[in-house]
Steps between C-alpha positions, in 0.01 A plus 500: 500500500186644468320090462642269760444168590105457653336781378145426310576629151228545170618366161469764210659348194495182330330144490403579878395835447241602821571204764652571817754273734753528761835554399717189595856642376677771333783446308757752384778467249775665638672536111210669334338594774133407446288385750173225409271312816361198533108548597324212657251292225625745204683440201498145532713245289521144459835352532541077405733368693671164359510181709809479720507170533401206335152376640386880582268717295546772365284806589373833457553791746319804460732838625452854544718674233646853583347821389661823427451728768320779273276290445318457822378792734450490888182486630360755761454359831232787580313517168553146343630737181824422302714823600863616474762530701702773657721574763481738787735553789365464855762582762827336402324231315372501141173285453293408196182662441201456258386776243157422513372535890896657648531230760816355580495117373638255774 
């Protein structure tokens, strides 16, 4: 997975086009196979939520909605950049590593 869960990621497309968050989740559908994140403070939506019982209000809860994972791009830890990812192998282990500067990303 070449986005995980933590990393500080750029959006590029849509209504949040150019803000920056932390990624909270990723999902995956394991049918289709597509992956989207939920980034902290983006892409938020309002859900109303009825009263559950009588004498209780109703209210309005604002949630981050997931994002399709081409949409977003990691964020260089070096050079504060947006920047791809690769992989190389170091030893028996095979790490992530950013396009822009070629560090390894933690």
């Amino acid at each position: 997975m070449k986005i995980k869960t933590g990393d500080k990621v750029k959006i590029i497309k849509g209504k949040d086009a150019g803000k920056d968050g932390k990624v909270v989740q990723v999902l995956t559908n394991k049918e289709t196979g597509k992956c989207s994140v939920v980034v902290d403070g983006v892409n938020i939506l309002k859900k109303h939520m009825r009263p559950r019982r009588q004498g209780e209000k109703g209210q309005v809860i604002e949630l981050p909605a997931p994002l399709s994972i081409s949409n977003v791009m990691l964020i260089d830890s070096k050079s504060g950049k947006p920047t791809r990812v690769g992989f190389k192998k170091e030893g028996d282990s095979k790490k992530r590593m950013a396009k822009v500067s070629g560090e390894f990303i933690e």
